[in-house]
N, C-alpha and C positions, 0 to 999 in steps of 0.2 A: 665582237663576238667571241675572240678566243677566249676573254677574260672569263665569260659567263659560262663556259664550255669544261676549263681548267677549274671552275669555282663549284661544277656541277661535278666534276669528277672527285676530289677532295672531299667534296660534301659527302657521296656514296663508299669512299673509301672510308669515311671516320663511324658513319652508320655502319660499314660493314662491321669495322672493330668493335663498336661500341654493340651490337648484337652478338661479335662473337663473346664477348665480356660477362655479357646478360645469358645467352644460352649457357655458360661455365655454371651457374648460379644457377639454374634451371628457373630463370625469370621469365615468366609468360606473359604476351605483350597484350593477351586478352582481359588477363588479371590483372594487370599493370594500370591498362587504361578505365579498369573497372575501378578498381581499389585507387586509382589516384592521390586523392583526397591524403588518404591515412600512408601511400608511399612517401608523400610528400614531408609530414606529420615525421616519418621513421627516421627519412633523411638529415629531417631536418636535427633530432634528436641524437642519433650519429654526429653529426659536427658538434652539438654540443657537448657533448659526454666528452670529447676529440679534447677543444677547450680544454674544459675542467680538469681532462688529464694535464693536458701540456701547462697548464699554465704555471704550475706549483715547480715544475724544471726549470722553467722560463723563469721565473724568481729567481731561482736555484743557484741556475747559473750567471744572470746576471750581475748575484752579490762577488761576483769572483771578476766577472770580464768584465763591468761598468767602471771600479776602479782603477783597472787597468789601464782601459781604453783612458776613461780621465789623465792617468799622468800621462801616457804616452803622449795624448794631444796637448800638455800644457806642456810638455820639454821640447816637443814641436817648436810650440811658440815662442817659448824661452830662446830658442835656435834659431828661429828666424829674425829676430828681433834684436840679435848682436851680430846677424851677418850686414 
């Protein structure tokens, strides 16, 4: 019973957050659950635009740290391999 108690308490504290989150934004939980459909649609459009930004950095930088990381892990080996 405590677990279910402690798992109900968490629960209301993260709703309380995540309301106080949504009241900043002046999000309405009438219009929220009316518009759904198309909230879900915005979100979902958010994370990709998200993507499309990062991913052109995420190239970016990997042309610099993939090489890197490459030799560091092959002198690794090269090291273990004569110990």
């Amino acid at each position: 019973m405590p677990g279910i108690v402690s798992t109900v308490i968490k629960l209301a504290l993260v709703c309380l957050g995540v309301g106080l989150v949504l009241a900043f934004f002046d999000v309405d939980p009438v219009k929220l659950l009316h518009n759904f459909p198309q909230a879900i649609r915005s979100a979902f459009q958010v994370v990709v635009d998200m993507i499309r930004w990062a991913v052109p950095y995420i190239t970016l930088g990997a042309v610099v740290v993939v090489p890197i990381w490459l030799v560091v892990v092959l002198l690794r080996l090269l090291r273990n391999r004569r110990t």
